[in-house]
C-alpha positions in Angstrom: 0.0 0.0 0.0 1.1 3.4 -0.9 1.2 6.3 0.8 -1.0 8.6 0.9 -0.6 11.4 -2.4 2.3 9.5 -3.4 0.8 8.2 -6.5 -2.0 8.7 -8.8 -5.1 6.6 -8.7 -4.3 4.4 -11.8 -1.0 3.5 -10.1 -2.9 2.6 -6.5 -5.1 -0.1 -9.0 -7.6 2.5 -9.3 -10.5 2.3 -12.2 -9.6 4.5 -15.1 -11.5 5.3 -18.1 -8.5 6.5 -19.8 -5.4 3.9 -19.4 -5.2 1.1 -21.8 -3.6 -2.1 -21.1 -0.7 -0.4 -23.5 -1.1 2.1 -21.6 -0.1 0.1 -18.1 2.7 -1.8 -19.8 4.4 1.5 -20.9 4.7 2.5 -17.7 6.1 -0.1 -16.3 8.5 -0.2 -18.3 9.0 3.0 -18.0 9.3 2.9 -14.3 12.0 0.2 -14.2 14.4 2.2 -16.7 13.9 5.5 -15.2 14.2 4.4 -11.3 17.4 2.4 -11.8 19.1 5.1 -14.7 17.8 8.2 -13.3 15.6 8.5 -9.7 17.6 6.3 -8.1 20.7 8.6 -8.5 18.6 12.1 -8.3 19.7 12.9 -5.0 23.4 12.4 -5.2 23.1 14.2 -8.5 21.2 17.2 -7.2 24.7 17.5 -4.1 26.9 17.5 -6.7 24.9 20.2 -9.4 26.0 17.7 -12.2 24.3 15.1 -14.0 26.6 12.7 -15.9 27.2 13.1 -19.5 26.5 9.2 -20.2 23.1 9.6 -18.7 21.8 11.2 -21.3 23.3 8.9 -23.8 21.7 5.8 -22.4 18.8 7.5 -22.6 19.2 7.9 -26.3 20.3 4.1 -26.7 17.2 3.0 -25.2 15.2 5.0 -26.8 13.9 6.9 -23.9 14.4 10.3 -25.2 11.9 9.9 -27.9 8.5 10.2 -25.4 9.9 13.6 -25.0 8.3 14.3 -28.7 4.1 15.7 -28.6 2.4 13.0 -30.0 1.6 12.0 -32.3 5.5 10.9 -33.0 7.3 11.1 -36.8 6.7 7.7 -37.4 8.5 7.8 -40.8 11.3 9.5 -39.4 11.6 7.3 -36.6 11.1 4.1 -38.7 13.9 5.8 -41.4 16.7 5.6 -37.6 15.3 2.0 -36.7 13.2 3.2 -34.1 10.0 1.1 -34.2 9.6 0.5 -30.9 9.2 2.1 -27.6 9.5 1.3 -24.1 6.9 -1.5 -22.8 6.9 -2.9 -26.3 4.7 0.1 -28.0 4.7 0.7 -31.4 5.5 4.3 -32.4 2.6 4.7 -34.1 0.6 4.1 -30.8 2.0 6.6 -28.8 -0.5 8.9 -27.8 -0.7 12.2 -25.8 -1.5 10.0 -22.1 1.6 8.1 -22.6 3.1 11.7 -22.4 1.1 11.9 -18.9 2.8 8.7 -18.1 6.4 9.9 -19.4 6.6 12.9 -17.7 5.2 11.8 -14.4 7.5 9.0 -14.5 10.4 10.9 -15.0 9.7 13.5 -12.2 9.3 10.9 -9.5 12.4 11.7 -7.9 11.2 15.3 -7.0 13.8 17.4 -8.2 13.1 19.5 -11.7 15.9 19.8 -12.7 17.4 16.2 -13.1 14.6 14.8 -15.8 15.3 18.5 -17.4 18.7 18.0 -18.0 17.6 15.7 -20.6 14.5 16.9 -22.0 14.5 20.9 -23.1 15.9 19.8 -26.0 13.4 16.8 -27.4 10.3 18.3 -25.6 10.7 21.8 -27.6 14.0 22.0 -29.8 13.2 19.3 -32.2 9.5 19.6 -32.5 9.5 22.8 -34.7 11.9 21.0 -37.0 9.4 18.6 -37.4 6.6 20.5 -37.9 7.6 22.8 -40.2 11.4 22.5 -41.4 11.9 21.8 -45.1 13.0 18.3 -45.8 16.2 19.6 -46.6 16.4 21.1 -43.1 15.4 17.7 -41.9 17.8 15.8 -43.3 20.8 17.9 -41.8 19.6 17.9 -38.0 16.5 14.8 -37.8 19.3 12.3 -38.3 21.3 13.0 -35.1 19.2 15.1 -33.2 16.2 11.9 -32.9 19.0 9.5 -31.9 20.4 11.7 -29.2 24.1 11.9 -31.1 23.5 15.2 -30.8 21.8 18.1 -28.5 19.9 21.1 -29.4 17.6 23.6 -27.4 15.1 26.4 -27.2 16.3 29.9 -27.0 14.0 32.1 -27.0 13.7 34.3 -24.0 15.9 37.2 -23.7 17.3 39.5 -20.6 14.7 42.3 -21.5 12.0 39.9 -23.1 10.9 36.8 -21.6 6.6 36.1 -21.8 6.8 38.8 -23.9 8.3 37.0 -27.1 6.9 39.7 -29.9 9.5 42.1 -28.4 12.1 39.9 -29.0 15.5 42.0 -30.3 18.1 39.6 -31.0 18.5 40.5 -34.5 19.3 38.2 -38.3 20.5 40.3 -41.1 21.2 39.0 -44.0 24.8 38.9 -45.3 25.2 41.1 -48.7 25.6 37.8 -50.9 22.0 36.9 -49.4 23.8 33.4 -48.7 23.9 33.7 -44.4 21.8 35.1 -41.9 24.2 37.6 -39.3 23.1 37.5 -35.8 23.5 39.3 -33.4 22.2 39.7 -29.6 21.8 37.4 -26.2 19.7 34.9 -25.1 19.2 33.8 -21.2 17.5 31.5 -19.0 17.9 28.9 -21.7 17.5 25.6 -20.2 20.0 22.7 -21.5 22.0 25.4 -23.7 25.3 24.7 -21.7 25.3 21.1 -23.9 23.4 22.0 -26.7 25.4 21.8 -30.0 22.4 23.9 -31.4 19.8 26.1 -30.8 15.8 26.6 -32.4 16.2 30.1 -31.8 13.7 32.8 -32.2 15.2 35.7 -33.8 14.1 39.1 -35.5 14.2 38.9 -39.5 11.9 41.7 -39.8 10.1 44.7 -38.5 8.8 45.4 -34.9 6.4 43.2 -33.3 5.6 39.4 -34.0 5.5 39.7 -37.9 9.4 40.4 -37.2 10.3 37.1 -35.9 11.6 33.8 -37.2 12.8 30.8 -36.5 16.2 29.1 -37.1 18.8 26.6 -36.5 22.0 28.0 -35.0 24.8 26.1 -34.2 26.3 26.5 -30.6 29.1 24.5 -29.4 32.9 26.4 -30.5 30.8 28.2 -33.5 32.6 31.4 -34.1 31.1 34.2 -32.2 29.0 31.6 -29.8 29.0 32.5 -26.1 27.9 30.1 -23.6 27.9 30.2 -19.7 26.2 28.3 -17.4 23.8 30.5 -14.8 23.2 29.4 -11.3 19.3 30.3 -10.8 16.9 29.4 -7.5 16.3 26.0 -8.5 16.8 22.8 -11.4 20.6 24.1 -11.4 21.4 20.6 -12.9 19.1 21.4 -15.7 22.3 23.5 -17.6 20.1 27.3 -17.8 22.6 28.9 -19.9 23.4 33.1 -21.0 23.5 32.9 -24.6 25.9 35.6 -26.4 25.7 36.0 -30.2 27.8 38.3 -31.8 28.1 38.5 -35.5 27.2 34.9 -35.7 27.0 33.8 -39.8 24.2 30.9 -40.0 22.9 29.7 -43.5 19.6 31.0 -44.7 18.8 27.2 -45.1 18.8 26.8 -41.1 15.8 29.2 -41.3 12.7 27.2 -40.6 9.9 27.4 -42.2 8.8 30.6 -43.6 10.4 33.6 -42.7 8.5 36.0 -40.6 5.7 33.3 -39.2 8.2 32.1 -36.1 5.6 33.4 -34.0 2.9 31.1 -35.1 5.4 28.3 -34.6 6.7 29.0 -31.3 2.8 29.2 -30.0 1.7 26.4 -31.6 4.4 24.1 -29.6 3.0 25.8 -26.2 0.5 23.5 -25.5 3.0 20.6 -25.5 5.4 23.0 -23.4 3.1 23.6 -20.7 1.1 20.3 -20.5 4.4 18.6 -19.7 5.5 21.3 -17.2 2.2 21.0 -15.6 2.7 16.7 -15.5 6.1 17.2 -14.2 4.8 20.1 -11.5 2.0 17.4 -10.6 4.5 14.6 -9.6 6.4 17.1 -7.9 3.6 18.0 -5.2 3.1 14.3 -5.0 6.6 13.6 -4.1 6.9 16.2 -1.2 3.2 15.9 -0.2 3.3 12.3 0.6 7.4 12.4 2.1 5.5 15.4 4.7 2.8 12.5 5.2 5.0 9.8 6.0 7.3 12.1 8.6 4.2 13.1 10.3 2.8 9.5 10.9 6.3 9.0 12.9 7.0 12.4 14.2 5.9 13.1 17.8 5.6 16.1 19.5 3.3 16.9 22.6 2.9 13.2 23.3 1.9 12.0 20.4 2.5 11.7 16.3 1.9 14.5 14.4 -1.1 13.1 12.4 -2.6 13.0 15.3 -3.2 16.6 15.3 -6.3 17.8 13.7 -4.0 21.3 12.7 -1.9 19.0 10.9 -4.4 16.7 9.3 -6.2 19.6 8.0 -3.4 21.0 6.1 -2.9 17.6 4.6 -6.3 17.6 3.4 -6.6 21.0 1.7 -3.2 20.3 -0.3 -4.0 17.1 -1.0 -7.5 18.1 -2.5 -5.9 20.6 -4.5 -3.4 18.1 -5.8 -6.2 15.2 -6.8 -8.1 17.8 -9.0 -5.2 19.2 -10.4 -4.4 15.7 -12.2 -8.3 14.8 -13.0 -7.8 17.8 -14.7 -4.8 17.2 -16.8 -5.7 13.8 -17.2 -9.0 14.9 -18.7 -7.0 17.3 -20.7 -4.1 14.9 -22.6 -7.5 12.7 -23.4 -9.1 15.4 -24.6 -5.7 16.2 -26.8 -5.4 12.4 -27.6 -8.8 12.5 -29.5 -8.9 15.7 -31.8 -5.9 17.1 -34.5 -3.7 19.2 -34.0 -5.0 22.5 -35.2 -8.1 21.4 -33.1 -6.0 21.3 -29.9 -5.2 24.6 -30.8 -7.7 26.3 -31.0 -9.9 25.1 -28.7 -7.3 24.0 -25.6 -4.5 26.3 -26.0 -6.0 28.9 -23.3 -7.2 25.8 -21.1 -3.6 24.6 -21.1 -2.0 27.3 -20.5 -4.8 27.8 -17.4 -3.6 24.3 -16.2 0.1 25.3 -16.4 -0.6 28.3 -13.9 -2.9 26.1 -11.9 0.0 23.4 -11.7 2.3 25.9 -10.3 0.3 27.1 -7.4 -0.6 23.7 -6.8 3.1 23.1 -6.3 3.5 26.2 -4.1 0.7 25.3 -1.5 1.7 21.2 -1.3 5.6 22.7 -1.1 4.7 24.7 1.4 2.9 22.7 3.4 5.7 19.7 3.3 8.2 22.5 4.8 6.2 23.6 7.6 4.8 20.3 9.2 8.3 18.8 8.2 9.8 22.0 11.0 13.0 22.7 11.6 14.2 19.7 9.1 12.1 21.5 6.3 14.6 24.1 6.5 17.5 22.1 6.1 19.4 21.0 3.2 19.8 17.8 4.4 18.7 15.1 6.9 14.8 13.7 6.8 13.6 17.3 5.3 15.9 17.4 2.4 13.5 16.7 -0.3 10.9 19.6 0.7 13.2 21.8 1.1 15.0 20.9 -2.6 11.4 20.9 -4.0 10.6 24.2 -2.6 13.3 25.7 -3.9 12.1 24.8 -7.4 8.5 26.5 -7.3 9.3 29.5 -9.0 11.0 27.2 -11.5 7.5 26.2 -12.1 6.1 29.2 -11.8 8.0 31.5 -13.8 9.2 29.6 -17.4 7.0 28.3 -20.0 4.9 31.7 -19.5 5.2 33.3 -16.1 1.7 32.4 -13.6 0.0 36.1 -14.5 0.9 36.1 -18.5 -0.8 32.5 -18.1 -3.8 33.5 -16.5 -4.6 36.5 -18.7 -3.8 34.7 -21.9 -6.2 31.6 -21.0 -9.1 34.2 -20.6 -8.3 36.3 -23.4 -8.3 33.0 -25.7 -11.1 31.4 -24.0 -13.3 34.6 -24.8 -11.7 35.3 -28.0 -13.3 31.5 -28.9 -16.3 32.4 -27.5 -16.9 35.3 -29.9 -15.7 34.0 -32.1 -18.7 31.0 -32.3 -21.1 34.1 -31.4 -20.2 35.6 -34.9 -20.2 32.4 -36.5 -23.8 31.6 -35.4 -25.1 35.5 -36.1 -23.9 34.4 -39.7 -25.4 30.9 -40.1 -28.9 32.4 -38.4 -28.7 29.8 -35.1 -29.6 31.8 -32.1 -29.1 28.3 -29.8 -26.5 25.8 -29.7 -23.4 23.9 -28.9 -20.9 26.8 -28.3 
């Protein structure tokens, strides 16, 4: 028997109208590779601010970076590198967006962000746009090595005066006078996994001001002439490589652009929900993890005569955090099933400001459960090591959650602006077909 928050209903042999049998034997397998190759080893990793280089590399041979990708996954790529199969047995074509639930829950079970994220930055949201949208000729330069974890690539999009705000980006791509390379120049910051990346799906001003300016493109990054990287220390997930990005006069081939020039807005936003859904998963676990260590100290912990769960003060604090947490993951779970059934463009449109709601809800989730963990654990709570260790590690890394993949109030105000932007939009669509009742 498990205790108490430490594990989501369909892992406690709970009904589930979601899970397949697939579904079960994914993550199984999924939690044998990840405890002995990565939670097993969190902790020690997290002391030293280093995971080891191999790490991600047996990842790669095992094909455990690929459930990184938004489903569905590019089976003909992935068939084209001998990739057929995934973990538990599942055939590529399967994968669906609640085996991402499963992925990213799995991989966040030791507690600590910024392990699992020293592996992912790069598959979850580098590669994807190159998917989506790079010309096959794009495709067959970076696909090749990138989907088989030779090499390592990241997002860089937020800069030191523009972070949610990504139509003022200013890092800037001129084109050379033989048209033949794109000059950059500028600084990205806060770039998770940039510190190993050997490239970069960068966002970067072709054009004028605003987000018709911006493009995207593939820029090289490790010893490329006039490439600056350092590795920043932030509050939390310092193991996760956050990296200050310098660019000056950088010469990158037009053909790295991807895409269309000028639409790397539209690109960037239409990997968000993908971004956030997995943050939110990964947030989720998290709360779970320091939520159910806070339950298990106070079932032993005695003060006053007697344990600490025998306090109704104490029990009551349980309760409200653990409430909190149970209907944050009904709710994502009834969100990657919703994503699982309709296309792409449909998720879009009609989930983007839901998700990004989730992703703000996830975070405060994560504050009130951390929270809570520190104060019933005490005095050990607020210690870096000893029986509190893991609250106070996972505290530290709220306003990891908080802050990237679109800071908590830039997430809140975009989910209702897109949720009533929808909304009129159907309004006007009905005026137009004559309904005046209906489905909106």
């Amino acid at each position: 028997m498990s205790i108490p928050f430490s594990e989501p209903p369909l892992l406690q042999g709970q009904p589930s109208p979601y899970y397949s049998q697939k579904h079960i034997e994914f993550q199984r397998a999924c939690r044998q590779f990840i405890t002995s190759n990565l939670t097993d080893h969190a902790m020690n990793w997290e002391r030293e601010g280093k995971v080891p280089d191999e790490v991600f590399s047996r990842f790669a041979v095992a094909n455990f970076l690929v459930p990184h990708l938004p489903a569905p996954l590019p089976v003909h790529w992935l068939r084209r590198l001998g990739i057929d199969t995934l973990p538990g047995g599942l055939k590529a074509e399967d994968f669906d967006c609640l085996h991402t639930v499963i992925y990213f829950d799995e991989m966040q079970r030791s507690g600590l962000a910024g392990i699992p994220g020293s592996l992912s930055a790069g598959m979850t949201f580098g590669v994807p746009p190159i998917i989506r949208y790079g010309s096959k000729e794009l495709q067959e330069r970076f696909l090749p090595e990138l989907l088989t974890g030779k090499k390592r690539t990241c997002i860089a999009i937020t800069e030191p005066d523009a972070g949610s705000d990504v139509a003022g980006l200013t890092t800037e791509a001129v084109r050379s006078q033989d048209g033949r390379h794109f000059i950059i120049n500028g600084a990205k910051k806060w770039i998770t996994n940039g510190i190993w990346a050997d490239y970069a799906t960068m966002a970067v001003r072709t054009g004028g001001p605003g987000a018709k300016g911006l493009s995207l493109i593939v820029v090289p990054l490790k010893d490329y002439p006039g490439v600056t990287t350092r590795k920043i220390l932030v509050g939390g997930q310092n193991t996760a490589g956050t990296a200050y990005i310098e660019l000056d006069d950088v010469r990158v081939p037009v053909e790295n652009i991807i895409g269309k020039e000028g639409e790397g807005m539209k690109y960037i936003m239409t990997n968000f929900n993908h971004e956030r859904l997995t943050v939110a998963i990964g947030v989720a676990r998290q709360a779970r993890v320091t939520l159910s260590a806070a339950f298990k100290y106070c079932m032993k912990r005695e003060a006053f005569g007697k344990t600490l769960i025998s306090q109704p003060v104490v029990r009551h604090r349980l309760a409200k955090s653990g409430a909190k947490l149970e209907s944050l993951w009904a709710w994502l779970e009834q969100i990657a099933f919703q994503m699982s059934k309709m296309s792409k463009d449909e998720v879009d449109i009609q989930l983007g400001g839901i998700t990004a709601l989730a992703k703000a809800q996830a975070a405060k989730v994560l504050d009130d459960c951390a929270r809570c963990s520190v104060l019933l654990f005490g005095g050990n709570g607020f210690t870096q090591s000893g029986q509190g260790e893991i609250a106070e590690k996972i505290y530290r890394d709220v306003n990891g959650a908080r802050i990237p993949g679109g800071s908590e109030d830039v997430m809140l105000d975009l989910a209702i602006r897109q949720l009533l932007l929808r909304y009129q939009s159907k309004i006007e669509e009905m005026g137009r077909s004559g309904r005046t009742t209906g489905r909106l």
